[in-house]
N, CA, C and O of each residue as an XYZ file, in Angstrom:
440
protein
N     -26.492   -111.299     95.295
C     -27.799   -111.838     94.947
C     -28.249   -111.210     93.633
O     -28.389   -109.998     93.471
N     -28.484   -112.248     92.610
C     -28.972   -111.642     91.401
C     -30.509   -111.712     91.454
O     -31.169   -112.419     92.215
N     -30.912   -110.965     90.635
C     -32.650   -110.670     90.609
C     -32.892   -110.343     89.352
O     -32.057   -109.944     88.540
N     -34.529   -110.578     89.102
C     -35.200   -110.234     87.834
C     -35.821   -109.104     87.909
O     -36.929   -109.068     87.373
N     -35.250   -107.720     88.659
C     -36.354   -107.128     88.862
C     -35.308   -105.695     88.820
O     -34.135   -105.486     89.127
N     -36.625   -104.722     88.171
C     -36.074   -103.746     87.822
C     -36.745   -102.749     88.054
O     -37.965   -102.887     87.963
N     -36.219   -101.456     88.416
C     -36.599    -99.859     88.524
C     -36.887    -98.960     86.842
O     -36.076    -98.978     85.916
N     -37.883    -98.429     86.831
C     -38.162    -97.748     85.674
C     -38.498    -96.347     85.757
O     -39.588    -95.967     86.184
N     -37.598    -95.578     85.363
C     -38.288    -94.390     85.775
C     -38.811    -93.728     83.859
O     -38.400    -93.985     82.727
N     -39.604    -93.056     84.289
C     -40.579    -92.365     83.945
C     -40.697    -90.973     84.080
O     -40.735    -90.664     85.272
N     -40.779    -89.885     83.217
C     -41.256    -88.157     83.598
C     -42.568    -88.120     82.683
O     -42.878    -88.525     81.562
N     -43.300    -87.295     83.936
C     -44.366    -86.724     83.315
C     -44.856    -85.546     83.443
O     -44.363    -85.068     84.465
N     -45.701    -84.675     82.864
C     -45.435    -83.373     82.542
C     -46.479    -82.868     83.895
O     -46.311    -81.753     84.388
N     -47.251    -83.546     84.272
C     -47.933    -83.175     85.493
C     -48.574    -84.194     86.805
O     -48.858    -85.335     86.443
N     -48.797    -83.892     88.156
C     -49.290    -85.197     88.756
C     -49.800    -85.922     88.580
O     -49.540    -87.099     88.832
N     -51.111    -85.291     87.865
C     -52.690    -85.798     86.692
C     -51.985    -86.661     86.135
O     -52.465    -87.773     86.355
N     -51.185    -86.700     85.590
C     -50.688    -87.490     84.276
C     -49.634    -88.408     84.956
O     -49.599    -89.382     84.205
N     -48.928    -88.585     85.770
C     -48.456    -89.365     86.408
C     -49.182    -90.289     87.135
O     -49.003    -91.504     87.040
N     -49.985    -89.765     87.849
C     -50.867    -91.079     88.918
C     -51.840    -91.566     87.547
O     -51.799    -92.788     87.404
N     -52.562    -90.966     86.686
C     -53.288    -91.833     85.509
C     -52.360    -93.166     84.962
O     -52.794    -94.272     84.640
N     -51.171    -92.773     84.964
C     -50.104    -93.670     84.052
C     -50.006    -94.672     85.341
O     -50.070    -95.900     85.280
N     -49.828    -93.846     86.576
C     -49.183    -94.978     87.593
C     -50.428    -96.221     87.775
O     -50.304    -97.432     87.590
N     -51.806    -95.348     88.257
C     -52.787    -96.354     88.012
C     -52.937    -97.513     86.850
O     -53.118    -98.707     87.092
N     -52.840    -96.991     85.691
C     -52.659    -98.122     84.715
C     -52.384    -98.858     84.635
O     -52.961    -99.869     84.234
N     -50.896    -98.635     85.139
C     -49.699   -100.137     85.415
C     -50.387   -100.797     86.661
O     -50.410   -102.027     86.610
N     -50.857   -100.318     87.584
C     -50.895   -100.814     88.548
C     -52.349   -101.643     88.646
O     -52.627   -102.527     89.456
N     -53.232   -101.072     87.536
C     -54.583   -102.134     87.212
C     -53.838   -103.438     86.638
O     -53.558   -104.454     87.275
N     -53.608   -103.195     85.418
C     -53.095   -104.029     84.824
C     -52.180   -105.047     85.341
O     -52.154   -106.132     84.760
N     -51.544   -104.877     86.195
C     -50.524   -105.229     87.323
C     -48.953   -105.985     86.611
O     -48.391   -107.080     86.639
N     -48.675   -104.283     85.857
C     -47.331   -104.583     85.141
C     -46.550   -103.948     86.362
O     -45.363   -104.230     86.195
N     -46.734   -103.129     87.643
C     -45.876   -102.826     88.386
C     -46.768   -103.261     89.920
O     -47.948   -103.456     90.214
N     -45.815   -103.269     90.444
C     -46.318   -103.753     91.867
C     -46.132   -102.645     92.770
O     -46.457   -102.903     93.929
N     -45.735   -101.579     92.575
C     -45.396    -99.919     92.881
C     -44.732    -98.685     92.003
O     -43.708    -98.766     91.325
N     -45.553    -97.545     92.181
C     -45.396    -96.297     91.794
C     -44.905    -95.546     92.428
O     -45.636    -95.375     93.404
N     -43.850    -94.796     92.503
C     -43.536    -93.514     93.320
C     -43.912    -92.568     92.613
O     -43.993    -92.684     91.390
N     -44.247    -91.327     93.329
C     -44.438    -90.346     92.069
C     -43.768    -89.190     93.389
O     -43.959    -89.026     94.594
N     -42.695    -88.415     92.048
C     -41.776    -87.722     92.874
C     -42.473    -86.309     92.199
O     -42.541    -86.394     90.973
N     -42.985    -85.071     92.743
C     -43.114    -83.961     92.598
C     -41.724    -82.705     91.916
O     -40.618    -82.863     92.432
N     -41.812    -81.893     91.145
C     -41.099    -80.618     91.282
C     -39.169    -81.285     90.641
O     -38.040    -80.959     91.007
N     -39.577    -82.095     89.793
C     -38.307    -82.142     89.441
C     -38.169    -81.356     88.022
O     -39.057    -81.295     87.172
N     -36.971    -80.809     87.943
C     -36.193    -79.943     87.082
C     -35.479    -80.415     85.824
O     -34.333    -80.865     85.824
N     -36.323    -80.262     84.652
C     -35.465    -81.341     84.032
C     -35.110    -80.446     82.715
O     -35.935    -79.848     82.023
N     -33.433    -80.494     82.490
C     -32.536    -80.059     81.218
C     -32.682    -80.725     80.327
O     -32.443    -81.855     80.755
N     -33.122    -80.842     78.523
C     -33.004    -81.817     77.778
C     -32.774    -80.984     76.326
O     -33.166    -79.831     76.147
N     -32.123    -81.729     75.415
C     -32.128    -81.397     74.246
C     -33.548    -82.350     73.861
O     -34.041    -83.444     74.135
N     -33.902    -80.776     72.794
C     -35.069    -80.928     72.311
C     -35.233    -79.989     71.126
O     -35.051    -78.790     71.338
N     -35.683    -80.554     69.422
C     -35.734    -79.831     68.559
C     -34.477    -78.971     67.790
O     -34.507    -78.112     66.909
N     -33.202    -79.701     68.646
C     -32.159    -79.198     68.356
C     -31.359    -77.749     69.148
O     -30.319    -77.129     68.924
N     -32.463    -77.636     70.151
C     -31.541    -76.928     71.377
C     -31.741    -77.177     72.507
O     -32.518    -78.128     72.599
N     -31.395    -76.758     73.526
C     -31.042    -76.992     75.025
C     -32.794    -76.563     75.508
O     -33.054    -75.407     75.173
N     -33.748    -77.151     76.076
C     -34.782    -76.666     76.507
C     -34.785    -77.069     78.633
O     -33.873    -77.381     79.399
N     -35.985    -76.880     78.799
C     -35.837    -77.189     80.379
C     -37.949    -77.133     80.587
O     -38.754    -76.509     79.896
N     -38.220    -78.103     81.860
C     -39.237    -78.400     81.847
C     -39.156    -78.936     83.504
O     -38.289    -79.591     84.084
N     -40.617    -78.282     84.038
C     -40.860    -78.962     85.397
C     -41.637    -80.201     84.857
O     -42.359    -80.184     83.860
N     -41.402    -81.218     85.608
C     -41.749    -82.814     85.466
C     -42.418    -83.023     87.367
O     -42.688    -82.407     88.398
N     -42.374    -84.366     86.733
C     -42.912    -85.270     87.553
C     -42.355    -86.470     87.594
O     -42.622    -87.084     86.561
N     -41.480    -87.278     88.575
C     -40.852    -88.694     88.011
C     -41.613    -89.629     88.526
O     -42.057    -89.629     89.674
N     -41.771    -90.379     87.767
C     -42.349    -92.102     88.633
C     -41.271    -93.173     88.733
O     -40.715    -93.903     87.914
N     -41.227    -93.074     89.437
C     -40.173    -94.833     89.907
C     -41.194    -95.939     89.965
O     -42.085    -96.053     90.806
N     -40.897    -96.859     88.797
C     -41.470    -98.049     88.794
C     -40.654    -99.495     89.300
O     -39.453    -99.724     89.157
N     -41.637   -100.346     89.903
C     -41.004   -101.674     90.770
C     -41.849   -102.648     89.921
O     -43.079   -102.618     89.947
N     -41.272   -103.349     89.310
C     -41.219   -104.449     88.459
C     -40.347   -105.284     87.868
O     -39.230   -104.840     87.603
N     -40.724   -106.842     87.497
C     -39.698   -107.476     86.938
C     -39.155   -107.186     85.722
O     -39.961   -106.800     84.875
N     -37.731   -107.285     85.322
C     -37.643   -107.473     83.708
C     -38.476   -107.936     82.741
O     -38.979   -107.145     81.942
N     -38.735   -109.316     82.686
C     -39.828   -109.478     81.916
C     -40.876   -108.764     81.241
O     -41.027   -108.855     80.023
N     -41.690   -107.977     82.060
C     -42.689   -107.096     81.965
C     -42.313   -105.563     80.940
O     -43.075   -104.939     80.202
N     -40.861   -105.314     81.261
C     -40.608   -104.221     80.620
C     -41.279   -103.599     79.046
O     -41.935   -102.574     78.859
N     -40.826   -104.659     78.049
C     -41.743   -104.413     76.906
C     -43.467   -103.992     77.014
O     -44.024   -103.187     76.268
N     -44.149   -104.789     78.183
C     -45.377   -104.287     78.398
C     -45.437   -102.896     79.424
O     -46.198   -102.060     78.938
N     -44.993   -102.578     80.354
C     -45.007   -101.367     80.608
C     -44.793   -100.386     79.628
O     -45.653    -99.570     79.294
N     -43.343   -100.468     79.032
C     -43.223    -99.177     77.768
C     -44.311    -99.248     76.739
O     -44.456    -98.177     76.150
N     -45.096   -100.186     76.366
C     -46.181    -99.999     75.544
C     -47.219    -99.675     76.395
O     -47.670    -98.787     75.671
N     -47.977    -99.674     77.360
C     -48.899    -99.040     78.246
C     -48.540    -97.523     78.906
O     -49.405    -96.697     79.196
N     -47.101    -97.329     79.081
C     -47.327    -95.755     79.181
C     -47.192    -95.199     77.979
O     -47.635    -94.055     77.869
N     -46.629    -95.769     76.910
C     -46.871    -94.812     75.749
C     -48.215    -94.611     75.757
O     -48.638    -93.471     75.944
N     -49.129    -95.732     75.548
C     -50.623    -95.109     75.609
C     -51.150    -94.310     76.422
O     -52.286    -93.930     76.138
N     -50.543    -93.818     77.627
C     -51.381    -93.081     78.708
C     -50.532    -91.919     78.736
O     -50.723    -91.083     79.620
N     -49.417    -91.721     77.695
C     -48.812    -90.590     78.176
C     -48.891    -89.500     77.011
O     -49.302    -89.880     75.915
N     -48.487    -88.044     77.203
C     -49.247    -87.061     76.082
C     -47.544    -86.368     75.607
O     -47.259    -85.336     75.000
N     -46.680    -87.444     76.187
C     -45.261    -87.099     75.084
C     -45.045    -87.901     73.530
O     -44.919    -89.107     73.323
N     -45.050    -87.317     73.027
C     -44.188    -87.586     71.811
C     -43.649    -88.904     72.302
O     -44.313    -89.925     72.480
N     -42.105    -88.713     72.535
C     -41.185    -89.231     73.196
C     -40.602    -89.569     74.394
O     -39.411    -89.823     74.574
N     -41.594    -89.561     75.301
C     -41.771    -90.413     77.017
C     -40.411    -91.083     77.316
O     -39.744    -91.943     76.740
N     -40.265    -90.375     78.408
C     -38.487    -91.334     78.929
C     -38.670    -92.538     79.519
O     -39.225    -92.369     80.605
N     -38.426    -93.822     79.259
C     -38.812    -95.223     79.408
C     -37.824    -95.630     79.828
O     -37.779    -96.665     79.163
N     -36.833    -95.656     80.506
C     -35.399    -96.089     81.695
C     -35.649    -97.439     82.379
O     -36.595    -97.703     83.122
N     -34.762    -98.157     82.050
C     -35.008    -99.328     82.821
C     -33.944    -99.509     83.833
O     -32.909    -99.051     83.350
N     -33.736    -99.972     85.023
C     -32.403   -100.144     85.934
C     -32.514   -101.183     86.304
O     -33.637   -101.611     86.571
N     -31.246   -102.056     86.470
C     -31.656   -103.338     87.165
C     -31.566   -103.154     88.879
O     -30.935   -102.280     89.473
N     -32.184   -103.973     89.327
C     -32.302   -104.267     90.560
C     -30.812   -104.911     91.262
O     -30.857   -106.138     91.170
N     -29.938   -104.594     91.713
C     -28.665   -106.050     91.725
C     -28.920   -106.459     92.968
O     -28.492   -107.593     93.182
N     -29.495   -105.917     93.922
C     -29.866   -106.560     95.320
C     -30.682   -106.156     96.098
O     -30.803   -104.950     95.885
N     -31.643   -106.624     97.284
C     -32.280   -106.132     98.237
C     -32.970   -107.105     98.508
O     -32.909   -108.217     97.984
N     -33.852   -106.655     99.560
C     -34.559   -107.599    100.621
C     -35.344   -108.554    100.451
O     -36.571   -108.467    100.401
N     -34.709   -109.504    100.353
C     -35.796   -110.609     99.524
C     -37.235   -110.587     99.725
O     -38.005   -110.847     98.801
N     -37.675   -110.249    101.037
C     -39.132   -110.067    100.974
C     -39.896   -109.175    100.232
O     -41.036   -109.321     99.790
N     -39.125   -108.223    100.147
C     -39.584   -106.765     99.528
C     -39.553   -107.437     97.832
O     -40.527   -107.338     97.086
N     -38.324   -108.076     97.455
C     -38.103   -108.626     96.400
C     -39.182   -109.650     95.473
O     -39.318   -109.830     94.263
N     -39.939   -110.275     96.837
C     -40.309   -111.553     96.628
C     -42.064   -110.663     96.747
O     -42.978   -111.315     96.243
N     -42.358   -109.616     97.222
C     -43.590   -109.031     96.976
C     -43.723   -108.285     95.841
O     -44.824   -108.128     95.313
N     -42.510   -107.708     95.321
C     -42.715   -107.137     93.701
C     -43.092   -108.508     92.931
O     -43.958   -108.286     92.085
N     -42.761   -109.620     92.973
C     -42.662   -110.664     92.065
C     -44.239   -111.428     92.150
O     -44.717   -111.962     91.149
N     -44.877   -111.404     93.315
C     -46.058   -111.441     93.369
C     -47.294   -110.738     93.697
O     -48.351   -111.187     94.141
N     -46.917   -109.418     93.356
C     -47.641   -108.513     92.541
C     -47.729   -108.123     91.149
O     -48.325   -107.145     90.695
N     -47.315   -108.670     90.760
C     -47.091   -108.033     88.925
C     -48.141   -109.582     88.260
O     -48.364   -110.666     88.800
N     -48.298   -109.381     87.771
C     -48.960   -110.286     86.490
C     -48.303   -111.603     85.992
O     -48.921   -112.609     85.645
N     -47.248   -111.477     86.007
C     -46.429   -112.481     85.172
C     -44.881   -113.073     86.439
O     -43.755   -112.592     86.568
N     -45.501   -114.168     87.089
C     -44.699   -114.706     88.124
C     -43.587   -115.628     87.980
O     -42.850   -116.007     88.890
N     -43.508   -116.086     86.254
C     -42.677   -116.964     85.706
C     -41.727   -116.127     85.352
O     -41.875   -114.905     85.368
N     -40.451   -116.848     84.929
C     -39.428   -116.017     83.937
C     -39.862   -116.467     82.782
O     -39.345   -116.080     81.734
């Protein structure tokens, strides 16, 4: 089963700043769900060396379509520089579950 719908994850530097971002999307209704995962550990090159940072991840549930408008709405709500904007596709699952991301989001057409 192919689908239009995709996982986005997201780090943010604190909960505050995660549920603000998650709310956003979720006024706006570019996602139809937020996870927000606590206490993750994250390794990255940065500035040209190896740095490390406690985060915050959000897993976002939304269609493809929408993607360009999510990454421009958390850039605005987020206080990185350079915000990790990940898109994954969806390749299968429960059509109902499927078929409630698709009428929750804003944009129900392809």
């Amino acid at each position: 089963m192919k689908t239009n719908h995709i996982i986005i994850l997201v780090t943010a530097k604190n909960k505050k700043e995660a549920a603000a971002i998650a709310k956003g999307l979720l006024e706006a209704k570019l996602v139809a769900c937020a996870n927000i995962i606590d206490g993750v550990q994250s390794l990255f090159w940065w500035q040209g060396k190896i740095d490390s940072s406690k985060e915050v991840l959000l897993v976002l549930k939304t269609k493809k379509i929408l993607l360009n408008k999510v990454s421009v709405k958390v850039k605005s709500l987020h206080s990185y520089q350079i915000p990790e904007i990940i898109a994954l596709p969806i390749v299968g699952g429960s059509e109902d579950y499927l078929g409630w991301i698709s009428s929750s989001v804003a944009c129900h057409s392809e």
